[in-house]
C-alpha positions in Angstrom: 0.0 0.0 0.0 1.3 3.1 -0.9 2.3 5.4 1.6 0.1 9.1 2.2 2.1 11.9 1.9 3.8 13.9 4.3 1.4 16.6 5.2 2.0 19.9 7.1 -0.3 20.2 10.4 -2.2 23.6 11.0 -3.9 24.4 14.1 -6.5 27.8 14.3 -6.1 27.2 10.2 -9.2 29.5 9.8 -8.0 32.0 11.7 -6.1 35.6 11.0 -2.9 34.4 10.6 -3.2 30.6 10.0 -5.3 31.1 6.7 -2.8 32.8 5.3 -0.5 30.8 6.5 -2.3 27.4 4.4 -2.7 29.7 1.1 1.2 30.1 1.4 2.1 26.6 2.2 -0.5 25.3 -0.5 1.3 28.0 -3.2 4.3 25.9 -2.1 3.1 22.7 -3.1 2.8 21.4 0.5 -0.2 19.4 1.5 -2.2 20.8 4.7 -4.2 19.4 7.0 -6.1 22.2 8.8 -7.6 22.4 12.2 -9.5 24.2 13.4 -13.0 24.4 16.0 -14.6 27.5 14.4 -15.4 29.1 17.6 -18.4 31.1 18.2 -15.8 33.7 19.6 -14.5 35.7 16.1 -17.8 35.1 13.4 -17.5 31.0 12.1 -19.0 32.4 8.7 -15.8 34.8 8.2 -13.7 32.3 9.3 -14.8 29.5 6.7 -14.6 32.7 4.3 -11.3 33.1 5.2 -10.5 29.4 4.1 -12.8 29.5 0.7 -9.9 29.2 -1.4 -8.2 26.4 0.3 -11.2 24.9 0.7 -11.1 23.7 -2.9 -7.5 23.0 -3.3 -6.9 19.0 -3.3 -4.3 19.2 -1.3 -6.0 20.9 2.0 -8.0 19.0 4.5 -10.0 21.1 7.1 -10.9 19.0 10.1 -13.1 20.7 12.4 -11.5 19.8 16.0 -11.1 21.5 19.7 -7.8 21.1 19.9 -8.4 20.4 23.1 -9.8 17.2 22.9 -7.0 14.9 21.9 -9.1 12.1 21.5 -11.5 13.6 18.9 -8.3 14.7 17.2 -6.7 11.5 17.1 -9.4 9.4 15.8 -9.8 12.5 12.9 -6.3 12.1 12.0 -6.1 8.2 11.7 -4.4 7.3 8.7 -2.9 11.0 8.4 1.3 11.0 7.9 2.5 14.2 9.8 5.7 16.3 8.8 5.2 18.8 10.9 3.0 20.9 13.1 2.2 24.8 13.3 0.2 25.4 16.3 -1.3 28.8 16.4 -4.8 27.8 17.4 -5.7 30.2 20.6 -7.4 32.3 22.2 -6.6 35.8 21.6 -7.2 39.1 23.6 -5.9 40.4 26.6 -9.0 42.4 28.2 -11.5 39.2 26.8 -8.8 36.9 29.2 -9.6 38.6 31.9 -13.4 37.7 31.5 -12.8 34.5 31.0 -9.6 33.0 32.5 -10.9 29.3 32.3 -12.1 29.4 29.3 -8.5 30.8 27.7 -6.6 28.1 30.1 -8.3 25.4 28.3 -7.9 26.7 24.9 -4.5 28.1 25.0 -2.6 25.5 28.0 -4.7 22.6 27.3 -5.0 22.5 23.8 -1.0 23.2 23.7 -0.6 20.3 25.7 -2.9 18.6 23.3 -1.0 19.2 20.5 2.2 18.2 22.0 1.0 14.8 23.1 -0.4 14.3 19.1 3.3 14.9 18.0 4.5 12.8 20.7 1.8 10.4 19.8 2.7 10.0 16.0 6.6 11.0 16.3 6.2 14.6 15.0 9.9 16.0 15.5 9.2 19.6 14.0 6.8 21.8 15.9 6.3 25.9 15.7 4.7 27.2 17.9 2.4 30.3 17.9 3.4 32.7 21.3 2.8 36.3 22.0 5.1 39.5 23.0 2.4 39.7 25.7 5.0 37.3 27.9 7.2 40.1 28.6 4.3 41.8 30.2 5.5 45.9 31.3 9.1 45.0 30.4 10.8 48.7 31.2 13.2 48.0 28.5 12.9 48.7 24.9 13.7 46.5 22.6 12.2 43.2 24.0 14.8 40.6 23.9 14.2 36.9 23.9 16.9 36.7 27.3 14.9 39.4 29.0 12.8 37.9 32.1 9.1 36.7 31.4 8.4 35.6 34.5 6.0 38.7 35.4 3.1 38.4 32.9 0.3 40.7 33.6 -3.3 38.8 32.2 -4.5 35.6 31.9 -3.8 35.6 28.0 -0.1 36.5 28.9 0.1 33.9 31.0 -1.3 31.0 29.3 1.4 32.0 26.3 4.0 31.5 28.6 2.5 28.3 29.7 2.4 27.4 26.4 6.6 28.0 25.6 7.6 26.6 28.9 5.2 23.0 28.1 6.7 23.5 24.4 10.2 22.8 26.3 9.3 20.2 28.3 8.1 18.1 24.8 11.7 19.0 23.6 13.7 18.0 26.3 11.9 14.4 27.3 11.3 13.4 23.2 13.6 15.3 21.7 10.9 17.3 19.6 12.4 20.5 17.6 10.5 23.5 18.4 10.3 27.2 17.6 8.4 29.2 19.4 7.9 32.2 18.1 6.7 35.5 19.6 4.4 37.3 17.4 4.2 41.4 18.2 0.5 42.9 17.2 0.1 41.5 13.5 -2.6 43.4 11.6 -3.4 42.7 8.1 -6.4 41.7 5.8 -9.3 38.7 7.9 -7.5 40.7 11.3 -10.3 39.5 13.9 -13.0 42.5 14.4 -11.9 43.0 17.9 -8.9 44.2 17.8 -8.1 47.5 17.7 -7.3 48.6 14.1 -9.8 46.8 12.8 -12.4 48.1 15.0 -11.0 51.4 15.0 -11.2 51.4 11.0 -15.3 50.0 11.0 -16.1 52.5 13.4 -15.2 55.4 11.3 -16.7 53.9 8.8 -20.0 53.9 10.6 -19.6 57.2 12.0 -19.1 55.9 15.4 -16.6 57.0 18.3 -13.6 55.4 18.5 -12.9 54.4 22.5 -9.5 55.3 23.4 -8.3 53.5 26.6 -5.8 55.7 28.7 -4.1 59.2 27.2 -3.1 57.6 23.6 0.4 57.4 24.4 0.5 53.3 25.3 2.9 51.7 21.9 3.0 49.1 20.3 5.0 47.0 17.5 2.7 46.7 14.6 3.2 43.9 12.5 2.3 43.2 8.8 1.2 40.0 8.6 3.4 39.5 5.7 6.3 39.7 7.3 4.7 37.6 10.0 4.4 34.7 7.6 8.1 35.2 6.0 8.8 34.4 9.7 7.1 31.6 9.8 7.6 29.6 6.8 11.1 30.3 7.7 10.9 28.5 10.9 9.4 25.9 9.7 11.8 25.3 6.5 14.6 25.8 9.6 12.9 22.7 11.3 13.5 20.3 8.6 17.3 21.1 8.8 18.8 22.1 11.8 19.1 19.5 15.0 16.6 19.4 17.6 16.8 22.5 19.1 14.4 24.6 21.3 14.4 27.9 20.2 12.2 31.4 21.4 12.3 33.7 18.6 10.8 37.6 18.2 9.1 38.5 15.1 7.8 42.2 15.1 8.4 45.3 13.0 10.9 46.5 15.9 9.9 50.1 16.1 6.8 51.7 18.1 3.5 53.2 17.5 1.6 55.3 19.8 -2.3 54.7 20.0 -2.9 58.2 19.4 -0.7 58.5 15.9 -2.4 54.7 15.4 -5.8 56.4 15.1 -4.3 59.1 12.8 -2.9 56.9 10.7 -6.2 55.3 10.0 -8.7 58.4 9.9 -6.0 59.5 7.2 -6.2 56.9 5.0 -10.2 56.6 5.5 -10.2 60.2 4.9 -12.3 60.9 7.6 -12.4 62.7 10.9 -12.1 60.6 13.9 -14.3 61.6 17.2 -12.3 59.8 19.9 -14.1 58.6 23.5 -11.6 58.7 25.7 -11.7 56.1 28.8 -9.8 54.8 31.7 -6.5 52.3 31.2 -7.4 48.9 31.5 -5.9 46.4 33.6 -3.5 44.6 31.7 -2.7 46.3 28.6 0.8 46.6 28.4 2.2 50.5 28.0 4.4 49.6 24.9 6.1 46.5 23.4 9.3 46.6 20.6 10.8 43.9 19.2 14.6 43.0 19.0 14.6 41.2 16.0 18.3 40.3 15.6 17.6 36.5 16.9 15.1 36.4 13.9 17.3 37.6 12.0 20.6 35.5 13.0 18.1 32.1 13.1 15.6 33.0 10.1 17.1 35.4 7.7 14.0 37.5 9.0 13.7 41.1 7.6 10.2 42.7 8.0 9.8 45.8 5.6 6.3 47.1 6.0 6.3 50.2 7.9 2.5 51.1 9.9 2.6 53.8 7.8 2.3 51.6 4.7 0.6 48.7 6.0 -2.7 50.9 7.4 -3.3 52.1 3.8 -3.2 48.4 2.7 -5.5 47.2 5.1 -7.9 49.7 4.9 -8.1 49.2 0.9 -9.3 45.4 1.6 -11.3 46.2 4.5 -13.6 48.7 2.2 -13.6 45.9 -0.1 -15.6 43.7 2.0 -19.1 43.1 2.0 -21.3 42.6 4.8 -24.7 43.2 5.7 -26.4 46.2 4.6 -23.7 47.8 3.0 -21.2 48.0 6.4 -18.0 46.3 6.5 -17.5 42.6 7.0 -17.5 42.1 10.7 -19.4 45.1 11.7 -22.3 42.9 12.7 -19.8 40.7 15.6 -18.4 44.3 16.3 -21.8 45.6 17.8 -21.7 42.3 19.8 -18.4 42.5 21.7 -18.3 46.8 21.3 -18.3 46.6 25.2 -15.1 45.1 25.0 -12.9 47.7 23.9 -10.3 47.6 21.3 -7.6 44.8 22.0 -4.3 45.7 20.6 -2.8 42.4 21.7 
């Protein structure tokens, strides 16, 4: 019997980043398996839009799994040969962690540990590992480096990321499974979820809405294409096949700041439009700024981000009027009246 072919695992594949991640590994010529659960959470009907194209490529399979339950994933699996895995299947949001700790535990610490045991299950030596630059919570030093301390996150979300790198080396160091574990800083970018903040900030000015501003405008961050957030990696994983088993934490941001305030100028400018701004109290566990130090990436992954905020916004707005969505508003503007009492997640 001829043998299936080696496949490339993807976990949250219908989400921001890991649907464009499957159109890129499927341009390739890899075959993908997706996972992913659809949650309620961030709109199932954008999320199987995000996949459309994949969807009818022979060589994807979407399997619709919490990757929680191991079991369930197992049994889905059967028969499936497995080069590698990309785990970026998560919870994501800083202020919704807070709401709901237990519910983020389970997704983002049990479902890591899920996916760990299903490489250690079917002898999966390559595994990346989707983390967050929320782990260095308010790190006082600028750039973040992957040496600095981590050991002081400030929300639940932060927290189950760490969780998620330290149970990442644990895997490597009793089975020997090669890991990268890489630490994404704020990606935005066309499908971004409608929570987060440039994305909401953009639909409200559409709608002639407020924008709420949490804290003076001042907090930055490290806005990230999500471009050059793929070129990371596909990177890490071509790095995988060749390198030893190594564990590895690696940075991939832009590596320079953006304030809140010049954030929300940057979209009103290339909406054209004026924005009216609520301002509101800080919240608990935003972070006042993250940056990136990007040399690891660099050294490790031949990693060079080049899109600029000020480039990328213009980008994103262009597909985000392209859109279609109920009664004329932009996609996601329907889930943005839901969770509107949420604020505007950068992270």
């Amino acid at each position: 019997m001829k043998a299936s072919p080696r496949a490339i695992l993807v976990t949250g594949a219908a989400g921001f980043i890991g649907s464009h991640l499957v159109e890129k590994l499927l341009e390739r010529g890899e075959r993908v398996i997706g996972v992913d659960n659809l949650d309620a959470f961030s709109a199932p009907a954008e999320k199987r839009r995000n996949l459309s194209a994949p969807l009818g490529h022979n060589e994807f399979r979407l399997v619709e799994a919490d990757c929680a339950d191991l079991e369930t994933l197992d049994r889905e699996l059967a028969g499936e040969t497995i080069d590698v895995i990309v785990h970026l299947a998560a919870k994501a949001g800083v202020r919704p962690s807070i709401r709901d700790p237990i519910g983020y535990t389970r997704a983002n610490v049990l479902g890591t540990q899920s996916i760990l045991e299903l490489a250690r299950r079917r002898g999966v030596t390559r595994f990346i590992f989707g983390s967050s630059s929320s782990v260095y919570g308010n790190n006082p030093k600028l750039p973040f480096s992957e040496a600095d301390p981590v050991d002081r996150p400030i929300s639940p979300y932060a927290a189950t990321k760490r969780a998620g790198e330290i149970l990442c080396h644990v895997y490597h160091h009793l089975h020997g499974i090669s890991v990268l574990a890489l630490r994404f800083f704020t990606v935005y970018g066309p499908r971004q979820r409608p929570d987060l903040a440039i994305r909401k900030f953009a639909t409200l000015m559409l709608r002639g809405e407020p924008i709420p501003m949490y804290g003076d405008g001042s907090t930055e961050r490290d806005y990230t294409w999500i471009e050059d957030i793929l070129q990371g990696v596909l990177a890490a994983i071509d790095r995988t096949r060749n390198a030893p088993a190594e564990f590895e934490i690696v940075n991939l941001g832009e590596s320079r700041t953006t304030s809140l305030r010049k954030l929300i100028e940057l979209i009103a400018g290339a909406l054209g439009l004026e924005p009216r701004i609520e301002q509101h109290p800080f919240q608990p566990g935003d972070v006042l700024r993250t940056c990136a130090d990007v040399s690891k990436a660099r050294q490790l992954l031949g990693y060079a981000p080049g899109t600029p905020v000020e480039a990328g916004i213009p980008r994103f707005v262009a597909w985000l009027r392209a859109q279609p969505g109920p009664g004329g508003e932009p996609a996601g503007a329907a889930q943005l009246r839901d969770i509107a009492s949420a604020g505007g997640s950068a992270d």
